[in-house]
LOLUMLO-602608 format. One line per field, with one value per residue (C-alpha): residue in three letters; x, y, z negated. Coordinates in Angstrom, 3 decimals, decimal comma, always signed. Layout:
N
res [ALA:...]
u [X:...]
v [Y:...]
w [Z:...]
***
This chain:
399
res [UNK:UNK:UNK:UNK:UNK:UNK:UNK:UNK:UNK:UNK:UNK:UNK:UNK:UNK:UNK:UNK:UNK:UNK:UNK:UNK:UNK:UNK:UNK:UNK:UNK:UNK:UNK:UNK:UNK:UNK:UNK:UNK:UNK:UNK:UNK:UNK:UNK:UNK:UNK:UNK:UNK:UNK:UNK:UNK:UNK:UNK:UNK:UNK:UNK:UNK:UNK:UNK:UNK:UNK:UNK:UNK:UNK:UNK:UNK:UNK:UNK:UNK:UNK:UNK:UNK:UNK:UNK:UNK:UNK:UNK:UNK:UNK:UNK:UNK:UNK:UNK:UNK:UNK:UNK:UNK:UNK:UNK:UNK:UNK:UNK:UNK:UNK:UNK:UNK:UNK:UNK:UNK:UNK:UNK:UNK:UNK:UNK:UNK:UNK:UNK:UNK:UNK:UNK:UNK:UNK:UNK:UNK:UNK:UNK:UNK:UNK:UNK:UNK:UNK:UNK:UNK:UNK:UNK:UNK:UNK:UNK:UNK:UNK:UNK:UNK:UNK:UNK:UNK:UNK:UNK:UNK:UNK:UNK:UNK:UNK:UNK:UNK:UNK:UNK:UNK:UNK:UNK:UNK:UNK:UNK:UNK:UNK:UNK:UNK:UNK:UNK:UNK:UNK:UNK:UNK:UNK:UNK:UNK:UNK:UNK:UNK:UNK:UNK:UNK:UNK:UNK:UNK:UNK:UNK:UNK:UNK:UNK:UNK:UNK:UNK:UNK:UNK:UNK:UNK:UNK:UNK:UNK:UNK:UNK:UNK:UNK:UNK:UNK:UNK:UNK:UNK:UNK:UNK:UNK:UNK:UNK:UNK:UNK:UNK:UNK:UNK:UNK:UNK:UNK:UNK:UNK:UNK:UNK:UNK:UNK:UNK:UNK:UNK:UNK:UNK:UNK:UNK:UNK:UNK:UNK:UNK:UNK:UNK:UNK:UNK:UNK:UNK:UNK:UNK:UNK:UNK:UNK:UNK:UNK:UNK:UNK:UNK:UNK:UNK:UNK:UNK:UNK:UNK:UNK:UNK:UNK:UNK:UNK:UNK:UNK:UNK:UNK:UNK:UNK:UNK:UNK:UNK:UNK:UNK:UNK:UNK:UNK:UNK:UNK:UNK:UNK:UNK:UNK:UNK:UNK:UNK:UNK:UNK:UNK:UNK:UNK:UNK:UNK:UNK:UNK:UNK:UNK:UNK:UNK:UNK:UNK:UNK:UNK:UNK:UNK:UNK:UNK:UNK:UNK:UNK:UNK:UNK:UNK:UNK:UNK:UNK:UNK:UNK:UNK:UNK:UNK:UNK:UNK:UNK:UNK:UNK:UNK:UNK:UNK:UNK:UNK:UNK:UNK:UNK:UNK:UNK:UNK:UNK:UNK:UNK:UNK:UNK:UNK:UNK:UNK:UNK:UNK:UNK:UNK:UNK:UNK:UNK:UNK:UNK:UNK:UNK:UNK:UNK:UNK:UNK:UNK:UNK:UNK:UNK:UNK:UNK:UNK:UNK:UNK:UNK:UNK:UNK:UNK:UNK:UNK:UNK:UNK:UNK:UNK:UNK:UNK:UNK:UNK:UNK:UNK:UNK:UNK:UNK:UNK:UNK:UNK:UNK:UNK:UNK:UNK:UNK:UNK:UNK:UNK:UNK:UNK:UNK:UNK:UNK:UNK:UNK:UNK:UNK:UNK:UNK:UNK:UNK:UNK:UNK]
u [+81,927:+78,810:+76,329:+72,615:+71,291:+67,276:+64,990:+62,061:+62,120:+58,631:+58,396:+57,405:+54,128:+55,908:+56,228:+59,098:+59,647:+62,913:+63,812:+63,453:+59,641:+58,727:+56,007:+54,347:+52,634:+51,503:+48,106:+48,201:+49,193:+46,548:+44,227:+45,534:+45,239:+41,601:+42,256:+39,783:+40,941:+44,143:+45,256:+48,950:+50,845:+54,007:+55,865:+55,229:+58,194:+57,857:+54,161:+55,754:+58,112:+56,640:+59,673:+58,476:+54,636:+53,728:+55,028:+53,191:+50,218:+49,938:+51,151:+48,137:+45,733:+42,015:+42,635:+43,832:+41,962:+43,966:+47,275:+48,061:+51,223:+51,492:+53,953:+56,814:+60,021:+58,013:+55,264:+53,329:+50,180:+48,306:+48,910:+48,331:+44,783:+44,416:+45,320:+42,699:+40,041:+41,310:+41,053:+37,470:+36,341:+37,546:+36,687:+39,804:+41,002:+44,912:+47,598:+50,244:+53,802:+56,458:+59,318:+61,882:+60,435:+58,244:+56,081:+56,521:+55,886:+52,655:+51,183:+51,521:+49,907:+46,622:+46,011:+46,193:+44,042:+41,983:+40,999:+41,326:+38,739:+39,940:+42,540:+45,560:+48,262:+46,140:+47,895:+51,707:+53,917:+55,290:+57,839:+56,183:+57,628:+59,375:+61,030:+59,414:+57,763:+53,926:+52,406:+48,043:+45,754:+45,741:+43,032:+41,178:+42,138:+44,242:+44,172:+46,657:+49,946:+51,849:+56,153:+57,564:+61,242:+63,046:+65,347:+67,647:+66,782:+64,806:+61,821:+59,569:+60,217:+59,087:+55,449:+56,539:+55,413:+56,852:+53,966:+55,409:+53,567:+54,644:+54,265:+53,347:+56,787:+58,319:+59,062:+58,185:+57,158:+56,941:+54,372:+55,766:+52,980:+53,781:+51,606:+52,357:+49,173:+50,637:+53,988:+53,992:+52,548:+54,314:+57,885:+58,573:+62,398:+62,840:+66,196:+64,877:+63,017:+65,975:+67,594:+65,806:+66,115:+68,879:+72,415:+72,525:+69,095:+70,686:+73,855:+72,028:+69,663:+72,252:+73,933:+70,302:+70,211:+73,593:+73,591:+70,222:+72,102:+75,185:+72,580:+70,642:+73,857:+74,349:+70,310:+69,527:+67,055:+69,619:+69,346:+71,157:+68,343:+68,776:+72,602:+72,857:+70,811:+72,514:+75,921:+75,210:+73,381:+76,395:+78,998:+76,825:+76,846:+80,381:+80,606:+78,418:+78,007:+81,697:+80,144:+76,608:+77,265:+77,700:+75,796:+74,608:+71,285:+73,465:+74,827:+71,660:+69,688:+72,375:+72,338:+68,627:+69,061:+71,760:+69,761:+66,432:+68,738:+70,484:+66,860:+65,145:+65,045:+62,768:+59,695:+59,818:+56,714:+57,858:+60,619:+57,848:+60,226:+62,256:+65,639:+67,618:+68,957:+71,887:+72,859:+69,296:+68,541:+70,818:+69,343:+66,196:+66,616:+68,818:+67,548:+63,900:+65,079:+67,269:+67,825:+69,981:+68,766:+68,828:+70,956:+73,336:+73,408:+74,198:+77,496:+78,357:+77,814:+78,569:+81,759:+81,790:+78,724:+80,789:+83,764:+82,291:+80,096:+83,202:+85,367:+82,852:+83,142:+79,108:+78,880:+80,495:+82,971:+83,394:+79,853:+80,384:+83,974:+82,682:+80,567:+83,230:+85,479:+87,993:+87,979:+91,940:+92,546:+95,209:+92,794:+89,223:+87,640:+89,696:+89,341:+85,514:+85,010:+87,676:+86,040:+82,417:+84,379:+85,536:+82,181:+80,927:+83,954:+82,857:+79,768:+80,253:+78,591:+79,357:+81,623:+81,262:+78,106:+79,295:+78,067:+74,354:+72,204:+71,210:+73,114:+75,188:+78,136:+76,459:+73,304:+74,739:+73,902:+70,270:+70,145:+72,037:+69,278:+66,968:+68,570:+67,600:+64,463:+64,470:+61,882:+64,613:+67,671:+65,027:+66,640:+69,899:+73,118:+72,015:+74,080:+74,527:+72,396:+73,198:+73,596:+73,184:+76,785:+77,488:+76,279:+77,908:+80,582:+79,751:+78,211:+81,857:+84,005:+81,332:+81,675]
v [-123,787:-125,964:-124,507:-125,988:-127,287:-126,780:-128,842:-128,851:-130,172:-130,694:-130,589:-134,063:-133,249:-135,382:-134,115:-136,031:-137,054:-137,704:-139,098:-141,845:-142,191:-140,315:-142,791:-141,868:-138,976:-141,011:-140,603:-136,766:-137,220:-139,507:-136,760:-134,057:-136,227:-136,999:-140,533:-142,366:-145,753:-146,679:-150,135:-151,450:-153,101:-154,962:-158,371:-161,796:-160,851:-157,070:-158,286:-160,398:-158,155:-156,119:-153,719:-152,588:-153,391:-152,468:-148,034:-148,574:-149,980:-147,269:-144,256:-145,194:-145,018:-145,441:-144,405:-148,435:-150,302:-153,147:-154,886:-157,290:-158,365:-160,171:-158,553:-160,968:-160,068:-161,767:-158,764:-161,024:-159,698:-161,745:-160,119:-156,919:-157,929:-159,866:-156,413:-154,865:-156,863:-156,952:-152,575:-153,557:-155,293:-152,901:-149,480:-148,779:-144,961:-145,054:-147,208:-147,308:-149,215:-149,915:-152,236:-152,017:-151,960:-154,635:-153,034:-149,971:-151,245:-153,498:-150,706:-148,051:-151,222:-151,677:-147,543:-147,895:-151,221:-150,186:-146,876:-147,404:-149,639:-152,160:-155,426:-154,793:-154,999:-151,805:-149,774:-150,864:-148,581:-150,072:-149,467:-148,570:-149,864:-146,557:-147,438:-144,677:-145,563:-145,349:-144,392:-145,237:-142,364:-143,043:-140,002:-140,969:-140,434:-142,196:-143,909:-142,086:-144,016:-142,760:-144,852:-146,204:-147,581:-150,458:-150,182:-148,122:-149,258:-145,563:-146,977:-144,926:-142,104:-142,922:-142,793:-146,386:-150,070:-152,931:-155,684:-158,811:-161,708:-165,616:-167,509:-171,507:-171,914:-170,716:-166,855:-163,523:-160,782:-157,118:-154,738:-150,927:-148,844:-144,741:-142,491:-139,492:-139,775:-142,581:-140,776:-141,594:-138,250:-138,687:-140,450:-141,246:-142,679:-144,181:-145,135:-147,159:-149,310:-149,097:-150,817:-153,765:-154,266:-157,520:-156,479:-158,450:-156,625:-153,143:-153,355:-154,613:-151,935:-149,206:-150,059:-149,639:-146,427:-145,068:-145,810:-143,616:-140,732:-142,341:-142,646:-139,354:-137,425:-139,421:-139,713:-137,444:-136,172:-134,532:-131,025:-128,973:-128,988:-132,904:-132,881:-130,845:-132,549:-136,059:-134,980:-133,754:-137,103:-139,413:-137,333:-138,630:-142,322:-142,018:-141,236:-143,463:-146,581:-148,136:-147,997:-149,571:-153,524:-152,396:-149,247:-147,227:-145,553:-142,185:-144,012:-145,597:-142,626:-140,765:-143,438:-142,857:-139,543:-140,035:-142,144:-139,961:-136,868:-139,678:-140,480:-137,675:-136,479:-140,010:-137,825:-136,023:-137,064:-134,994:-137,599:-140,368:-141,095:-143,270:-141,310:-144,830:-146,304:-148,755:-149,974:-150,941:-152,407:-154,912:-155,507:-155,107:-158,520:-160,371:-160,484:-160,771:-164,106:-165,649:-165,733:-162,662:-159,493:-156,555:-154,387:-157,368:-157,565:-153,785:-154,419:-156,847:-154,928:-150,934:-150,582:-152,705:-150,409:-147,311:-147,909:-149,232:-145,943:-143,669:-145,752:-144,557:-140,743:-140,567:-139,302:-136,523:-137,686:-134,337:-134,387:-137,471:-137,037:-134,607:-136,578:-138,810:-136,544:-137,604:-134,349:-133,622:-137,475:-137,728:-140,046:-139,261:-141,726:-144,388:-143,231:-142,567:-146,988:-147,707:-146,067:-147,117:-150,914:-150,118:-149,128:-152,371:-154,611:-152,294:-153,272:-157,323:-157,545:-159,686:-158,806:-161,803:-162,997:-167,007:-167,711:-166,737:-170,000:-170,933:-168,481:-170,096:-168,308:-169,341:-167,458:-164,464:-163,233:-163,835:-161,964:-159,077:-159,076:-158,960:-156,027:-154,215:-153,860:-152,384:-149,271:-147,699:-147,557:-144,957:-142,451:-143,364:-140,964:-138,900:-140,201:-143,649:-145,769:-149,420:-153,078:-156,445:-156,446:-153,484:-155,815:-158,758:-156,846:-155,578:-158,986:-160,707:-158,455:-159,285:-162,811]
w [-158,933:-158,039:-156,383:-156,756:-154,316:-153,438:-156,033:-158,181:-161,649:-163,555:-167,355:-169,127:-171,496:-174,438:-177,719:-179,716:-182,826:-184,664:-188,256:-190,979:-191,283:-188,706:-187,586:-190,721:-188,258:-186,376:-186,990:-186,618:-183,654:-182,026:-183,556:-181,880:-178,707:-179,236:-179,773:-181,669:-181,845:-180,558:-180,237:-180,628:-178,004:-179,257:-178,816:-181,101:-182,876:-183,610:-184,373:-187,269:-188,682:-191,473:-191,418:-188,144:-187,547:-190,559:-190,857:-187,675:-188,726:-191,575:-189,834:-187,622:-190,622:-189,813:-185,869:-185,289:-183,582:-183,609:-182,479:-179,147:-180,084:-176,963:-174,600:-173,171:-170,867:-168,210:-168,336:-165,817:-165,223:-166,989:-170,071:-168,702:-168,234:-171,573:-173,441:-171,016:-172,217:-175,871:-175,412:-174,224:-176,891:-179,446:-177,864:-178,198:-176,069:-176,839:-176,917:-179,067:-177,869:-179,792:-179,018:-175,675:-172,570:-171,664:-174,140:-172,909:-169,110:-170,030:-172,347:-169,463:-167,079:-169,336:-168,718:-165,509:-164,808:-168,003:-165,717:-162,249:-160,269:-157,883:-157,675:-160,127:-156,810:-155,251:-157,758:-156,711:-154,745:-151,733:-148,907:-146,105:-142,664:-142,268:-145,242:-147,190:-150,913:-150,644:-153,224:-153,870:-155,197:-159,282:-159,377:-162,633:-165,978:-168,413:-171,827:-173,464:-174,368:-177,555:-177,941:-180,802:-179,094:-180,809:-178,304:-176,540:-172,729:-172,285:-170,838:-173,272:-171,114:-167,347:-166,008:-164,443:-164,948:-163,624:-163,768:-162,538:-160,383:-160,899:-157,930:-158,152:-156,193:-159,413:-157,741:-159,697:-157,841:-159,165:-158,432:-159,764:-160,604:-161,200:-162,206:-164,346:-166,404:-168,533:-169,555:-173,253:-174,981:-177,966:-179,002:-182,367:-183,117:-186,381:-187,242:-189,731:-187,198:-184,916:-187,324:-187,689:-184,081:-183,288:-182,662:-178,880:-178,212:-179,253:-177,169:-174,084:-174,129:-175,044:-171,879:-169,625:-170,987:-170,801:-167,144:-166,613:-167,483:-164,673:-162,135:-163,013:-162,397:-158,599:-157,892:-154,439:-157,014:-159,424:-160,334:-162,774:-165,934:-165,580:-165,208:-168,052:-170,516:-169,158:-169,147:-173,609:-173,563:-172,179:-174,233:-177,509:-176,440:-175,641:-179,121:-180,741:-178,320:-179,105:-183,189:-182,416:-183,029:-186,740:-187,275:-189,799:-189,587:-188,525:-185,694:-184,810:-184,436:-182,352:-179,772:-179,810:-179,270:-176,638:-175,174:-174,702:-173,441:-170,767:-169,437:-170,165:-165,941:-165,913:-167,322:-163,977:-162,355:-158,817:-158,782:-159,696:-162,731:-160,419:-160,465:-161,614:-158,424:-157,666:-160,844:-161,631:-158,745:-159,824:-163,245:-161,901:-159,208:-161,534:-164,130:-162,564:-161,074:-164,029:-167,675:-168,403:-170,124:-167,736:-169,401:-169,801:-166,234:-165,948:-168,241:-165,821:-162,621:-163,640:-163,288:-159,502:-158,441:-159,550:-157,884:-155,031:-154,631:-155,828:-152,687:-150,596:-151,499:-151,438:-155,274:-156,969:-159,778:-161,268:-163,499:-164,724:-165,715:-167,644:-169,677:-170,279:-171,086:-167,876:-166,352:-167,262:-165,709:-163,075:-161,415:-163,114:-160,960:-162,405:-165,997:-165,254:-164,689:-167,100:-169,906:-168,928:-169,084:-172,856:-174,027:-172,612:-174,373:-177,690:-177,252:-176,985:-173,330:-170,420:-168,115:-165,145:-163,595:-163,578:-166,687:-165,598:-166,025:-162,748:-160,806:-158,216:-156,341:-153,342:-153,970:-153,584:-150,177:-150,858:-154,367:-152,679:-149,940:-152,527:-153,887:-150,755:-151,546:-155,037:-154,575:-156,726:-153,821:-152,269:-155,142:-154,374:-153,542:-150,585:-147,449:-148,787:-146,739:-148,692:-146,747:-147,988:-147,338:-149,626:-152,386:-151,429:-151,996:-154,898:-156,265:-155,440:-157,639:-160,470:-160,166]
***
């Protein structure tokens, strides 16, 4: 038997919505929120695709303000502060986001800096020097943000934003901002807008969020309400991942759902949403620093960071064996990477780091460095204190 340890869990305020149109509501929504005038915060290309933009724009009704269809991967803060003054000039009091999660991150950015007075890179947690996260007082209140995912990366569900920083030199540094007052308060998955979402997009993202629900059962934050609604999450990607290149609108929306019940220990704002740890450190550096989608990178490196951490004996196999259905394994540990490897292969990912443009073998001890400092490692399996070394390691066998 497992006994719980000690913890607190807080409730997420999101309501969700589920189902072929659903975005039709959104409207009623923004009205039961008080929301006036929301504006829409989307990509160029979701902005130009009328299969998704415009349910949205119509759900919306007479409560939209307008669109800024001018989120990138890059989420540099520059854009954050162009949708700021774009929420200005049309009085707008919500946002709406819909694509993956740059969206998500740079919609959840323009509350805060749309709120809070001061220099943008006040807001940012930080490690302090006693290598503790600091977080700043976000005391005032928020824009509401209301998701519409096109993706499956779970970023709808955090109170996090990772605004990035270009440097003249060519460097991108991120500044995390957390603060529970921009949780999404509403979620609305379409499968019909899922669907219109590209295939290499889909499986990349599928794999982000299939490892929240990995790392939520290892984080020194776990807690059995957020094992339990993982573990039901992971056994429905299990299921439906290996069938997502080609899906049907069935498939699609169970790897939505999967996905939300994988993540869904991200809405805890005790945690600061931050319960994803090793693996995305990793996507979080690499793919930061070079052209490589992150969840690609987590194909790549999930399996290495798992059996490195399983080596170790610092996380429990037996939770996740269950969501994978290895519990009756001879060696579940084993069976636990291997079949994390097959839904990767099913899902057409990478599965080496060489390819990466610009990536050289020899770079490797300063990206694991990097890796380090990921805010993220803070939430990480209680008693494993990682090295550069550790990802050298782990960055070797991924090569």
């Amino acid at each position: 038997m497992l006994v719980p340890k000690e913890f607190e869990y807080a409730y997420g305020p999101s309501t969700v919505r589920y189902g072929a149109g659903c975005v039709d509501t959104i409207a009623d929504v923004l009205a039961r929120a008080g929301v006036e005038q929301a504006l829409v915060v989307t990509g160029t290309t979701v902005g130009k695709t009328p299969a998704v933009i415009d349910p949205v724009v119509k759900g919306a009704g007479d409560r939209l303000a307008g669109i800024f269809a001018e989120t990138t991967p890059e989420k540099s803060i520059d854009t954050v502060l162009a949708g700021v003054e774009q929420m200005t000039e049309l009085d707008a009091d919500g946002l709406v986001a819909i694509g993956g999660g740059s969206s998500m991150d740079v919609a959840r950015a323009m509350s805060v800096v749309a709120a809070e007075d001061g220099e943008p890179q006040s807001f940012h947690a930080r490690v302090g020097a006693d290598g503790a996260v600091k977080f700043p007082a976000l005391d005032e209140p928020k824009p509401p943000v209301f998701a519409v995912p096109t993706t499956y990366s779970g970023a709808e569900l955090t109170s996090a934003a990772g605004v990035n920083y270009p440097g003249t030199d060519g460097s991108v540094r991120e500044g995390p901002i957390y603060d529970p007052k921009v949780v999404p308060q509403a979620l609305f998955y379409d499968p019909e807008l899922l669907a219109t979402t590209p295939a290499r997009i889909r499986t990349a993202s599928a794999m982000n969020g299939m490892d929240h629900g990995i790392e939520m059962l290892y984080s020194r934050h776990a807690n059995p309400l957020t094992d339990a609604v993982a573990i039901h999450g992971l056994r429905i990607l299990d299921d439906a991942l290996p069938q997502l290149v080609d899906a049907n609108h069935e498939t699609l929306g169970a790897a939505a759902v999967g996905v939300y019940l994988a993540s869904y220990g991200l809405i805890d704002p005790v945690a600061n949403a931050n319960k994803y740890n090793v693996i995305h450190a990793f996507g979080h550096i690499i793919s930061r620093q070079y052209p490589i989608q992150q969840g690609a990178v987590h194909a790549v490196v999930a399996p290495h960071v798992l059996r490195h951490l399983l080596s170790r004996d610092v996380i429990d196999v037996r939770p996740i064996a269950r969501a994978f259905g290895a519990t009756g394994a001879t060696d579940p540990a084993a069976a636990v990477v291997e079949r994390v490897e097959a839904i990767r292969d099913a899902l057409n990912l990478p599965v080496s780091l060489e390819p990466i443009e610009g990536l050289e073998r020899d770079a490797i001890p300063e990206v694991a460095n990097a890796i380090t400092q990921d805010v993220g490692l803070q939430n990480g399996p209680a008693g494993f204190q990682p090295t550069a070394a550790d990802f050298v390691e782990i960055l070797e066998a991924a090569w």
